[in-house]
PDB file of N, CA, C, O and CB in Angstrom:
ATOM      1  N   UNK A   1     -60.612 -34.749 151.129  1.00  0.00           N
ATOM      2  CA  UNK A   1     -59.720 -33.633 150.835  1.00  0.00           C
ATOM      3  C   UNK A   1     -58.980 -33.936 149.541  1.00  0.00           C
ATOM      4  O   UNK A   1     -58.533 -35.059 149.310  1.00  0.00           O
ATOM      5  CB  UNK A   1     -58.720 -33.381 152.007  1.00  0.00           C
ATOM      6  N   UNK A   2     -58.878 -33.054 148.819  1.00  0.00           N
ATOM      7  CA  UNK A   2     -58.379 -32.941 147.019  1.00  0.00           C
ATOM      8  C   UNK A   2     -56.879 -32.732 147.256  1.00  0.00           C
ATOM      9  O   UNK A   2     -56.487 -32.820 148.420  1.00  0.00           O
ATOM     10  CB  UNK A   2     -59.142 -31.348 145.906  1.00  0.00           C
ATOM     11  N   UNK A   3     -56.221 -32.532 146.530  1.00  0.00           N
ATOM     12  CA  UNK A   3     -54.735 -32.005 146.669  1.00  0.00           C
ATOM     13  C   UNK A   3     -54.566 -30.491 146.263  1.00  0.00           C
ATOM     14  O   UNK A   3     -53.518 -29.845 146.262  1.00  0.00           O
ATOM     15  CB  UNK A   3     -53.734 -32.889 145.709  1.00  0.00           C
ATOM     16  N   UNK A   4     -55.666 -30.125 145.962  1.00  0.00           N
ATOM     17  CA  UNK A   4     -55.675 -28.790 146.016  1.00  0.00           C
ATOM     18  C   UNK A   4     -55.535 -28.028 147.393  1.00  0.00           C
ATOM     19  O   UNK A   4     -54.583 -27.326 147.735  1.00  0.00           O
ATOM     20  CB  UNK A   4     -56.804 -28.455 145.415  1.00  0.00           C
ATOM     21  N   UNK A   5     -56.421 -28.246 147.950  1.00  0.00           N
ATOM     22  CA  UNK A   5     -56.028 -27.924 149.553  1.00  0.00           C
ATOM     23  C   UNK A   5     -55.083 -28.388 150.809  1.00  0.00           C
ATOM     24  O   UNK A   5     -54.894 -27.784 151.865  1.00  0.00           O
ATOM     25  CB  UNK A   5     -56.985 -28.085 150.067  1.00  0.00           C
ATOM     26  N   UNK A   6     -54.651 -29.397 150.460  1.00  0.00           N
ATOM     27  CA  UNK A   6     -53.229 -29.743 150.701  1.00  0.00           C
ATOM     28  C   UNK A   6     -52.255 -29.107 150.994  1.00  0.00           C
ATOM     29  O   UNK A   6     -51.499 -28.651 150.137  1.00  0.00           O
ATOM     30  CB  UNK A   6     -52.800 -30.177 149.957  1.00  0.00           C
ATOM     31  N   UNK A   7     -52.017 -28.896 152.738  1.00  0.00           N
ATOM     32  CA  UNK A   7     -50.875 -27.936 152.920  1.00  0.00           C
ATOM     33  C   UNK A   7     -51.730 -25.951 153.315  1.00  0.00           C
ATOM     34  O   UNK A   7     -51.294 -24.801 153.349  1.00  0.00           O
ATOM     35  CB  UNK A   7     -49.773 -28.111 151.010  1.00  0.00           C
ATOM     36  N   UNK A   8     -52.874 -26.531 153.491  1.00  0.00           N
ATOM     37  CA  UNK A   8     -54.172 -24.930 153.967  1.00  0.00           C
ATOM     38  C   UNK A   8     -54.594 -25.631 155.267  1.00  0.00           C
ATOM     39  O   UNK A   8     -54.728 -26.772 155.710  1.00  0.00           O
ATOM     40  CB  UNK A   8     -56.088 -24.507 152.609  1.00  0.00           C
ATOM     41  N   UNK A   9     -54.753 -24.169 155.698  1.00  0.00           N
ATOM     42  CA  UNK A   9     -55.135 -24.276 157.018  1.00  0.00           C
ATOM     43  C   UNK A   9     -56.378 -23.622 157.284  1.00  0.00           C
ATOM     44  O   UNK A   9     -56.622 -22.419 157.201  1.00  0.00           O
ATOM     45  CB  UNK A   9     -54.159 -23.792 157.848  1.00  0.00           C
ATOM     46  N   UNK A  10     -57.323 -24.794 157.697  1.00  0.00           N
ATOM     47  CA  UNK A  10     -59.035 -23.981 157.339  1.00  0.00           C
ATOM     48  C   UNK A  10     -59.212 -22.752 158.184  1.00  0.00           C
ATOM     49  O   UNK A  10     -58.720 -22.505 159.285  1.00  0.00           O
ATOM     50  CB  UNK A  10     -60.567 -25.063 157.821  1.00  0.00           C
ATOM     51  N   UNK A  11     -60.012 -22.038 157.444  1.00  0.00           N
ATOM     52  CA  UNK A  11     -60.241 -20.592 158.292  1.00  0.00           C
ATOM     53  C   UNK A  11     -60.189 -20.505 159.615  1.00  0.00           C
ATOM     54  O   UNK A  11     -59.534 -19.703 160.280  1.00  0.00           O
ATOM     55  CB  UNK A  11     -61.472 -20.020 158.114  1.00  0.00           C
ATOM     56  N   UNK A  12     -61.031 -21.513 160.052  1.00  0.00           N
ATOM     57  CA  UNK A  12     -61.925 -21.604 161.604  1.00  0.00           C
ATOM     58  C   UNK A  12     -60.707 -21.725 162.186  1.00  0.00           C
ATOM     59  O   UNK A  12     -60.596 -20.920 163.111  1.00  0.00           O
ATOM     60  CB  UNK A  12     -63.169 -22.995 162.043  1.00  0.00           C
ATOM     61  N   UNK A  13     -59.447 -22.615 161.974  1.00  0.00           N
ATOM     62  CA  UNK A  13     -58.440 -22.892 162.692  1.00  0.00           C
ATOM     63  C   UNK A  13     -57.424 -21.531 162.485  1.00  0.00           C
ATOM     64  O   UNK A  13     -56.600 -21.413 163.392  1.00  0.00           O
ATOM     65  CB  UNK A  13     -57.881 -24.333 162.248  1.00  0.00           C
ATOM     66  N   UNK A  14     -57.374 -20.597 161.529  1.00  0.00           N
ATOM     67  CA  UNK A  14     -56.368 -19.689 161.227  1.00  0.00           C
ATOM     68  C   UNK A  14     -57.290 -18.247 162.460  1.00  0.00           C
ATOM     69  O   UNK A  14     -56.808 -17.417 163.231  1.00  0.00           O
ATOM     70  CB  UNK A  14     -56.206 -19.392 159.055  1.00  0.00           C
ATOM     71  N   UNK A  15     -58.469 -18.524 162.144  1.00  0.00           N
ATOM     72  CA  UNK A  15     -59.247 -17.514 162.873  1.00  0.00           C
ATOM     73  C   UNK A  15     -58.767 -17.415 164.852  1.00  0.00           C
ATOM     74  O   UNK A  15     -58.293 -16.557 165.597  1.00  0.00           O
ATOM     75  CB  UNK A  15     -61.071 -18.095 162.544  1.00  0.00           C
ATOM     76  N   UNK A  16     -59.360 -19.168 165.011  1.00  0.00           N
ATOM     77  CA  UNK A  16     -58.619 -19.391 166.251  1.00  0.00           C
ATOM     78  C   UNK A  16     -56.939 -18.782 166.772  1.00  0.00           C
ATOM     79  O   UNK A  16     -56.627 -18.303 167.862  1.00  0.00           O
ATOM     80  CB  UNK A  16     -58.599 -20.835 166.194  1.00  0.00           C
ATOM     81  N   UNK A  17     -56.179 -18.990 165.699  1.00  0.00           N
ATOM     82  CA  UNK A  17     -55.008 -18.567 166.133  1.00  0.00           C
ATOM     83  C   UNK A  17     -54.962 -17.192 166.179  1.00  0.00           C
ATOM     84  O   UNK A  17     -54.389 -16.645 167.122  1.00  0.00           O
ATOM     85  CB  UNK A  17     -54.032 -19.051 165.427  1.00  0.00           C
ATOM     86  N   UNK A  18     -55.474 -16.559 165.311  1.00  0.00           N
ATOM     87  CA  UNK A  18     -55.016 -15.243 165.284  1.00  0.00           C
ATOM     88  C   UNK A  18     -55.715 -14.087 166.829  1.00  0.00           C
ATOM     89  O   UNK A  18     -55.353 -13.035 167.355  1.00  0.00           O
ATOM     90  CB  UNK A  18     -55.582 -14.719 163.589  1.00  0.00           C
ATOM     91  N   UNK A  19     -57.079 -15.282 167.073  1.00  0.00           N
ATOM     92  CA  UNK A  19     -57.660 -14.289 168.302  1.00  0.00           C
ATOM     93  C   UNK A  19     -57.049 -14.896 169.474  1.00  0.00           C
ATOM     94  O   UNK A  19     -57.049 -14.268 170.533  1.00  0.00           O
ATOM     95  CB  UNK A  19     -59.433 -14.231 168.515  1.00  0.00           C
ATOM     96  N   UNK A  20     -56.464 -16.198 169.384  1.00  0.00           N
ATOM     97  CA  UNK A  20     -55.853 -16.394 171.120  1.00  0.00           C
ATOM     98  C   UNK A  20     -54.933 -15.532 171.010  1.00  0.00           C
ATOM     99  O   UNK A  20     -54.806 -14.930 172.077  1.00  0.00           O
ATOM    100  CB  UNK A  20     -55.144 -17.942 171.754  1.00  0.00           C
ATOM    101  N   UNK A  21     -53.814 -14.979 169.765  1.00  0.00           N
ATOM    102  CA  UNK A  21     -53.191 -14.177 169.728  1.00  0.00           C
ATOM    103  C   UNK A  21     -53.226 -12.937 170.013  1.00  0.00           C
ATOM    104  O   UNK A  21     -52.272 -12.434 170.606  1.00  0.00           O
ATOM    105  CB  UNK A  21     -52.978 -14.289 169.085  1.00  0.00           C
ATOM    106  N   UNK A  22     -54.278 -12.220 169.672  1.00  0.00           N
ATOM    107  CA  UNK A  22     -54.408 -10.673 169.767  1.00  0.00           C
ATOM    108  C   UNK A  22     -55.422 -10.860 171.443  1.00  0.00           C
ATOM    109  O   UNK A  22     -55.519  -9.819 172.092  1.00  0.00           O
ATOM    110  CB  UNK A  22     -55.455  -9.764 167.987  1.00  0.00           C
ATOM    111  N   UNK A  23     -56.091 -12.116 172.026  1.00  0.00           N
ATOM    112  CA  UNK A  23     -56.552 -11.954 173.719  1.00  0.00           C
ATOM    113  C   UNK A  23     -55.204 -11.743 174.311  1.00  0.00           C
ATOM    114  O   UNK A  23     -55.113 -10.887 175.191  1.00  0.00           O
ATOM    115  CB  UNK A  23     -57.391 -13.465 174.545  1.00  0.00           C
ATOM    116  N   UNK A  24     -53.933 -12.536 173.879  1.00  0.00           N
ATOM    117  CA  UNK A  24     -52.893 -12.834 174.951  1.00  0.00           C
ATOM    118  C   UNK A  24     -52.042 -11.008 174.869  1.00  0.00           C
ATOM    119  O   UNK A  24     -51.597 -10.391 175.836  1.00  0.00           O
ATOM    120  CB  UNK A  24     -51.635 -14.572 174.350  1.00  0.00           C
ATOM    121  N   UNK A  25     -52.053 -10.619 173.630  1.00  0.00           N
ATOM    122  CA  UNK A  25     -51.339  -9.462 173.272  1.00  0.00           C
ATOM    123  C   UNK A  25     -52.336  -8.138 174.389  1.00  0.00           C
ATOM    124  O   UNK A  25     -51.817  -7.261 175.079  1.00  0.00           O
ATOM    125  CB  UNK A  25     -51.424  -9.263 171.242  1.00  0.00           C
ATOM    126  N   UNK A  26     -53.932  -8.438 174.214  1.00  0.00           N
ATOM    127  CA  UNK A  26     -54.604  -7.560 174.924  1.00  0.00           C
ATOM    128  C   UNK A  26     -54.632  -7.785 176.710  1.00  0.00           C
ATOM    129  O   UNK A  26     -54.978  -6.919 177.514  1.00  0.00           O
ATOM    130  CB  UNK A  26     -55.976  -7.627 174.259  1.00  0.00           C
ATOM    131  N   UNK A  27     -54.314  -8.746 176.937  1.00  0.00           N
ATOM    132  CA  UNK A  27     -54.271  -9.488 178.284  1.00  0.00           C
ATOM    133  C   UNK A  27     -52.533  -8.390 178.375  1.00  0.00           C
ATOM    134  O   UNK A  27     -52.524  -7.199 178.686  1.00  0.00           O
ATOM    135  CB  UNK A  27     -54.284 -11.866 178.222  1.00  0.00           C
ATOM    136  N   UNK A  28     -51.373  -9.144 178.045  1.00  0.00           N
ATOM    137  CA  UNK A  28     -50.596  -8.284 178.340  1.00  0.00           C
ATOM    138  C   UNK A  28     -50.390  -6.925 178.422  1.00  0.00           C
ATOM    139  O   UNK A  28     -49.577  -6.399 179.182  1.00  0.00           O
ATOM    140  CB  UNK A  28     -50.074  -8.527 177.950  1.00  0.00           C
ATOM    141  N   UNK A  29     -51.223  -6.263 177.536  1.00  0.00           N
ATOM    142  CA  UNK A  29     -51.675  -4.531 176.843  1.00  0.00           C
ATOM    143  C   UNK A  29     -52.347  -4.422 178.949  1.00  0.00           C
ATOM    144  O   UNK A  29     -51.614  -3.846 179.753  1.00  0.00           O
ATOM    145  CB  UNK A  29     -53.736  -4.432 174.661  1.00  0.00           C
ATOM    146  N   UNK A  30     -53.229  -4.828 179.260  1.00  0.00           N
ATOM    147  CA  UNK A  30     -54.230  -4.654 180.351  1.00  0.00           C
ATOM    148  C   UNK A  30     -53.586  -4.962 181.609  1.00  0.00           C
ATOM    149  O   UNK A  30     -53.841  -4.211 182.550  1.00  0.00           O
ATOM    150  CB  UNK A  30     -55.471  -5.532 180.175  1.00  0.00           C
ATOM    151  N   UNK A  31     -52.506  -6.293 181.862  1.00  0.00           N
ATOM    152  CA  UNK A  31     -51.572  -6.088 182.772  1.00  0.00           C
ATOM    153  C   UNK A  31     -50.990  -5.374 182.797  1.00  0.00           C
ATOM    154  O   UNK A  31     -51.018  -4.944 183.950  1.00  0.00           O
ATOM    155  CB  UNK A  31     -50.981  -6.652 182.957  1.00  0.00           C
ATOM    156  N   UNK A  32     -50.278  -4.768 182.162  1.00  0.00           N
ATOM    157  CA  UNK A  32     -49.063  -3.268 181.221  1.00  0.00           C
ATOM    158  C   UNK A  32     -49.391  -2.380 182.473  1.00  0.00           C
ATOM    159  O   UNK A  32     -48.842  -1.896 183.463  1.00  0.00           O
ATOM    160  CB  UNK A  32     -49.777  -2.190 179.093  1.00  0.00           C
ATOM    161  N   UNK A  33     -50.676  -2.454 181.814  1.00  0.00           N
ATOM    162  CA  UNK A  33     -51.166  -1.143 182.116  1.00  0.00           C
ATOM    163  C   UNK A  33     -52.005  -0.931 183.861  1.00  0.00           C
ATOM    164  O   UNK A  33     -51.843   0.038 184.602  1.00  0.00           O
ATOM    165  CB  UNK A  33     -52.285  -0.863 180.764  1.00  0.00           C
ATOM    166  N   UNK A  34     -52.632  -1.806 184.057  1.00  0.00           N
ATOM    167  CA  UNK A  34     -52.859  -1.965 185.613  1.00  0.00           C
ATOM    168  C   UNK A  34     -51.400  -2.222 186.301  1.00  0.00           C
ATOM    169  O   UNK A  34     -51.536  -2.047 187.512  1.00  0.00           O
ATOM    170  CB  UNK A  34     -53.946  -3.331 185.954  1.00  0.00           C
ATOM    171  N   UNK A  35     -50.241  -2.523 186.021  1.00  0.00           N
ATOM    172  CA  UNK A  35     -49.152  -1.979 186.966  1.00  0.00           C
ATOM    173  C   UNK A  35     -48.730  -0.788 187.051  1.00  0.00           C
ATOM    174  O   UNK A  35     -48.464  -0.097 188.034  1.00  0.00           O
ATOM    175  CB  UNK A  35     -48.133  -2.493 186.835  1.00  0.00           C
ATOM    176  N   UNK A  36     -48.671  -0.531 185.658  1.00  0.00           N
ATOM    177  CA  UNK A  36     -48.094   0.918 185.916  1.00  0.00           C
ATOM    178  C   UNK A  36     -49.504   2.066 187.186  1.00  0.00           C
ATOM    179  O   UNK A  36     -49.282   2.864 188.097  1.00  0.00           O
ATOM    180  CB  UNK A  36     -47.904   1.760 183.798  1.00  0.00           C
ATOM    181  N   UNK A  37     -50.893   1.520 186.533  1.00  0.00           N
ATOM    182  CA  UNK A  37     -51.578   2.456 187.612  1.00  0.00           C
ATOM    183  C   UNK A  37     -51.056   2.725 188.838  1.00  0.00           C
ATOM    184  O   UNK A  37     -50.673   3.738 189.422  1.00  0.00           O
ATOM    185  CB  UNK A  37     -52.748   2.024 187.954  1.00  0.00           C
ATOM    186  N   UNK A  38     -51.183   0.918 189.217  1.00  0.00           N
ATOM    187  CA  UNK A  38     -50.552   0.740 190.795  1.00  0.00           C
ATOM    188  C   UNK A  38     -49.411   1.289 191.310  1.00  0.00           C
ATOM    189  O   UNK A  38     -49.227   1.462 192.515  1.00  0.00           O
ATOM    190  CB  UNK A  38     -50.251  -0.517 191.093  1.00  0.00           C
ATOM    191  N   UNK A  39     -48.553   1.602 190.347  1.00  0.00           N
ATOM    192  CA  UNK A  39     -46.914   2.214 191.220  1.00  0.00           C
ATOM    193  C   UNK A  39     -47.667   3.278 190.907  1.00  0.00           C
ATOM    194  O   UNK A  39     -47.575   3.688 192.064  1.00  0.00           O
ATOM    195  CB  UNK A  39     -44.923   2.070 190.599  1.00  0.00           C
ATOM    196  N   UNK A  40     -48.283   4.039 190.429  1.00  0.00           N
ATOM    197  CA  UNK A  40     -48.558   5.961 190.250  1.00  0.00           C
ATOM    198  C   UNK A  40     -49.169   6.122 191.574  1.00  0.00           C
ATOM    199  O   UNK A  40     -48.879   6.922 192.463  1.00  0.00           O
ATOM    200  CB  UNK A  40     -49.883   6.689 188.773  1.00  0.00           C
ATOM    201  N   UNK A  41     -50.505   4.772 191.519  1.00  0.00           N
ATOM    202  CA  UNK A  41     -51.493   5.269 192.766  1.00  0.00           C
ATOM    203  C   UNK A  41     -49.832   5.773 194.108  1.00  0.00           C
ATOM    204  O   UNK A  41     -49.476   6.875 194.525  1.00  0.00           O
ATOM    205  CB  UNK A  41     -52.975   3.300 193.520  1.00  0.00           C
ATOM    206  N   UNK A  42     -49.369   4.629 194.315  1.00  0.00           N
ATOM    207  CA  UNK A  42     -48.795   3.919 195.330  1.00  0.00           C
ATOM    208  C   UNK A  42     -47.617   4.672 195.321  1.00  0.00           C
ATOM    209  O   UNK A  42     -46.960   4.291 196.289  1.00  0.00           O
ATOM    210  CB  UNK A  42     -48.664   2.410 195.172  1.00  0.00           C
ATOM    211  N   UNK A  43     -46.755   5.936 194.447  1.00  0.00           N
ATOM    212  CA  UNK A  43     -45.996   6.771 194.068  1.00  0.00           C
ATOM    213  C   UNK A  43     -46.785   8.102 195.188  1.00  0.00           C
ATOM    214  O   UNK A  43     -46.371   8.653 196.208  1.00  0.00           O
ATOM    215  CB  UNK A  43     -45.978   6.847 192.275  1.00  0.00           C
ATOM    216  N   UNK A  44     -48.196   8.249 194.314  1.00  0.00           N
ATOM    217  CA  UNK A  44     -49.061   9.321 195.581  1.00  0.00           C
ATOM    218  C   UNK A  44     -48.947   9.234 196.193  1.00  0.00           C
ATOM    219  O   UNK A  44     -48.048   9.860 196.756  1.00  0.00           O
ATOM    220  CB  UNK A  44     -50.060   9.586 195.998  1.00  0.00           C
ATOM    221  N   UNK A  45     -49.787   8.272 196.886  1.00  0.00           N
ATOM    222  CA  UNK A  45     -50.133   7.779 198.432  1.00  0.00           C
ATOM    223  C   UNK A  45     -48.366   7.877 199.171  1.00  0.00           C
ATOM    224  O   UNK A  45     -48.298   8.245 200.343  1.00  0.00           O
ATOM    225  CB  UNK A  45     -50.984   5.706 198.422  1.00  0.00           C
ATOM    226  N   UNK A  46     -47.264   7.593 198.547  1.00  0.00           N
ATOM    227  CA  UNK A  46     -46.232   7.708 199.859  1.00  0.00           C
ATOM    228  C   UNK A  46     -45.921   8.870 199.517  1.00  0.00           C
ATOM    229  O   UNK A  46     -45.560   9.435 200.549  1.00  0.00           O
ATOM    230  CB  UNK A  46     -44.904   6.702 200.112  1.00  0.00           C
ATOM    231  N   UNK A  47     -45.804  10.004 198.107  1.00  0.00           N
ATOM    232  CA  UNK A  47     -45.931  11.615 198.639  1.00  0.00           C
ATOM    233  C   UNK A  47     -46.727  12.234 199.775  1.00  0.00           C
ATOM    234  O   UNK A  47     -46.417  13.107 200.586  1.00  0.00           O
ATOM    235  CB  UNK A  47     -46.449  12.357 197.625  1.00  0.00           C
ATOM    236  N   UNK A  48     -48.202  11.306 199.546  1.00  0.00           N
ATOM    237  CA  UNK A  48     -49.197  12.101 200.656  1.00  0.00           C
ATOM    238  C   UNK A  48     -48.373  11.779 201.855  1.00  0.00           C
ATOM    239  O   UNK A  48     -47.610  12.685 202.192  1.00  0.00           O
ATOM    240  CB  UNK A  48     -50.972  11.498 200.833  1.00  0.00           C
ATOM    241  N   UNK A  49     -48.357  10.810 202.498  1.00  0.00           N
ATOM    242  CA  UNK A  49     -47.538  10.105 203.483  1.00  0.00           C
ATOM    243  C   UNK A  49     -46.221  10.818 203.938  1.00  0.00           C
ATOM    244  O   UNK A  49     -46.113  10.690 205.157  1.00  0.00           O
ATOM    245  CB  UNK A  49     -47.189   8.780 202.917  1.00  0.00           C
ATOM    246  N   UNK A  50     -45.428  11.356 203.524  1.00  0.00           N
ATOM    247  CA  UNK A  50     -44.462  11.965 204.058  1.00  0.00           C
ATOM    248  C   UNK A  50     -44.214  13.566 203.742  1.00  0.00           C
ATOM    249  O   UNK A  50     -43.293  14.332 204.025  1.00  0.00           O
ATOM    250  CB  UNK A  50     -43.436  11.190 203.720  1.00  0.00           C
ATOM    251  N   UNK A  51     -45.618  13.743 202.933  1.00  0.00           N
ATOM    252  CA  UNK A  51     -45.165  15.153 202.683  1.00  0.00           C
ATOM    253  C   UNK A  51     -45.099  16.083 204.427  1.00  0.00           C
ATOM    254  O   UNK A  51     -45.121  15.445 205.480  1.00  0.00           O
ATOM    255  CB  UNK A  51     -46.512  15.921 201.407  1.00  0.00           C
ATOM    256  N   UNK A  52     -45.039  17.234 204.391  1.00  0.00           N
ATOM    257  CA  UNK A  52     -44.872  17.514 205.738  1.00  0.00           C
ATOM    258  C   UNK A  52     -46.578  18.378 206.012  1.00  0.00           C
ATOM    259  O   UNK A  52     -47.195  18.973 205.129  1.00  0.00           O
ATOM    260  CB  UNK A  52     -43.220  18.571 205.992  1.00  0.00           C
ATOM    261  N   UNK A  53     -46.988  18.225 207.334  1.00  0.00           N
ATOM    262  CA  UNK A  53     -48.086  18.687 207.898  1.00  0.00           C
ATOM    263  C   UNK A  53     -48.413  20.076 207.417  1.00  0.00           C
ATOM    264  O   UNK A  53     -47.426  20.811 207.436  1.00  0.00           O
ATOM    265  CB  UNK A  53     -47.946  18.614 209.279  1.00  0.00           C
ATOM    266  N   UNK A  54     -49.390  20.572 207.042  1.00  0.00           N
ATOM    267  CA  UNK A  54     -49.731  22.045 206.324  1.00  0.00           C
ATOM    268  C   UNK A  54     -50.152  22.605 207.633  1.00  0.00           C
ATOM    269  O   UNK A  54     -50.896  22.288 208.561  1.00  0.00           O
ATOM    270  CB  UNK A  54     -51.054  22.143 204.958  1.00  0.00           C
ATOM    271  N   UNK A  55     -49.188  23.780 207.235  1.00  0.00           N
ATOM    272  CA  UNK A  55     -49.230  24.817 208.858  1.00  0.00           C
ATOM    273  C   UNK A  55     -50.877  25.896 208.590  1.00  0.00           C
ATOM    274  O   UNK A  55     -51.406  26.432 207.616  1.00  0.00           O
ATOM    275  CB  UNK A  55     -47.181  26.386 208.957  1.00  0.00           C
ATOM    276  N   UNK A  56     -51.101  25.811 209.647  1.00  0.00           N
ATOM    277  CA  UNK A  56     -52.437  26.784 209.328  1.00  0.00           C
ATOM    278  C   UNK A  56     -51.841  27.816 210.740  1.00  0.00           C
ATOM    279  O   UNK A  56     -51.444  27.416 211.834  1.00  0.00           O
ATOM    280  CB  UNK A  56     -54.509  25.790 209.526  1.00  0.00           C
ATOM    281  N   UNK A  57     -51.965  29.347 210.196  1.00  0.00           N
ATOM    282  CA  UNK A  57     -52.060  30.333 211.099  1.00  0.00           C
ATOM    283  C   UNK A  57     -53.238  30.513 211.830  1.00  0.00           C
ATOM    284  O   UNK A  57     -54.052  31.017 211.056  1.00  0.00           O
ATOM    285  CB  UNK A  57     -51.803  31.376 210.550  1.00  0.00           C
ATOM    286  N   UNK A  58     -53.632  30.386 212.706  1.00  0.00           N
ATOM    287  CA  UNK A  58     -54.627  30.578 214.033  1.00  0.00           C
ATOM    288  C   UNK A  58     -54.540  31.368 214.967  1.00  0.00           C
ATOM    289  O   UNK A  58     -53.529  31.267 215.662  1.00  0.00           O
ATOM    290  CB  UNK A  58     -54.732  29.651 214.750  1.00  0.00           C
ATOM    291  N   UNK A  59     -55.507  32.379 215.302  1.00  0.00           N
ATOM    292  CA  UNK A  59     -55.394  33.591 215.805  1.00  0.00           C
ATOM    293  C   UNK A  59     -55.714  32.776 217.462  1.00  0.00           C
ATOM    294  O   UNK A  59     -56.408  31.765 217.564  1.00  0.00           O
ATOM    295  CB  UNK A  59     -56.565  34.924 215.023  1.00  0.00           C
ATOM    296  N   UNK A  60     -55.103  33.415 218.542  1.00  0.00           N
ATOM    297  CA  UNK A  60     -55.150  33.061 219.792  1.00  0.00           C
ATOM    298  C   UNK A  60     -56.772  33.484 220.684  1.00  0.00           C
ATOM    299  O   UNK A  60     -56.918  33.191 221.871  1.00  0.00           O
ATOM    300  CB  UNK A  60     -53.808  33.789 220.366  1.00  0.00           C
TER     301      UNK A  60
END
């Protein structure tokens, strides 16, 4: 190594950082977002759950 490059950080290693960076940013982006599904599903499901029984008229 020259003293020209002295104080650089080789690609392969700048490359590495920048993609564990943008997996951990997309990993959090993908948890984010699979919770919020889960409280919507799970928001439904206890509307369905307590909404009240649908009356049907029925002739005798």
């Amino acid at each position: 190594m020259g003293p020209e490059i002295l104080g650089t950080t080789p690609s392969s290693v700048m490359n590495f950082l920048i993609q564990t960076a943008s997996l951990a940013a997309s990993e959090a982006a993908i948890y984010s977002a699979s919770v919020v599904e889960s409280a919507i599903v799970l928001c439904l499901e206890l509307f369905q759950l307590t909404a009240p029984p649908l009356r049907q008229k029925t002739n005798p």
